[in-house]
N, C-alpha and C positions, 0 to 999 in steps of 0.2 A: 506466580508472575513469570513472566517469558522473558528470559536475561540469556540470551546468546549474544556470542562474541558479533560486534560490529565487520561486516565484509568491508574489503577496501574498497570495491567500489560503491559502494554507498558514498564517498567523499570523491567518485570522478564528474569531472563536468560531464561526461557522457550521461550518468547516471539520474545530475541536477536536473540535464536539459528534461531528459525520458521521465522523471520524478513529474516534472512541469506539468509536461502534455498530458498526461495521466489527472494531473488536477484539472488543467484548464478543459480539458475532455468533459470532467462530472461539475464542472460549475466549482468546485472548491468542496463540493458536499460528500459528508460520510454517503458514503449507499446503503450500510447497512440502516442507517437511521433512518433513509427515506424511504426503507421497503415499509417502513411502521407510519410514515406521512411524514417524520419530523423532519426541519432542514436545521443541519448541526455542519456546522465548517470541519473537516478532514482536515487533520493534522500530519498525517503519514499514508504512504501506498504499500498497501499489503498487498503479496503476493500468495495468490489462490492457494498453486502447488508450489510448495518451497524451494526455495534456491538450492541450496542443501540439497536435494534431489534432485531437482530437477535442472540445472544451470543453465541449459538452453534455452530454459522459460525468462531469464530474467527480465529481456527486454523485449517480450512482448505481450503487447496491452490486454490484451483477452484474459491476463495472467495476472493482472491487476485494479486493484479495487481503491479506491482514498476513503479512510477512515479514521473515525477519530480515536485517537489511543487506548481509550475505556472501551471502546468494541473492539478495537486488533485484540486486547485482550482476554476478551472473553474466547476467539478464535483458538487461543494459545491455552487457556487454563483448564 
């Protein structure tokens, strides 16, 4: 299971808004789920190349996906 410490900004409104767009961008839907056909509501925005490395990626969109938490994990395990 992927248990890294929560970044602060994950809790900024900068973060909320960009969280948003990123949903209302893919309709609310995992993408990983719709590369197989299925449509499954995304629960969180993964980020392709990780923050952790990469930090200038965090807020932009090319750099993120809405998924639903049982697929970020597979990403991670």
């Amino acid at each position: 299971m992927y248990n890294k410490p929560i970044r602060p900004s994950l809790k900024s409104k900068k973060w909320e808004k960009f969280r948003d767009r990123i949903m209302r961008k893919h309709d609310y839907l995992c993408q990983e789920s719709l590369r197989y056909g299925i449509s499954v509501q995304a629960e969180m925005v993964h980020h392709i190349f990780p923050v952790s490395e990469y930090p200038e990626l965090e807020f932009v969109e090319w750099n993120c996906l809405p998924l639903t938490n049982k697929k970020h994990n597979t990403f991670h395990d």
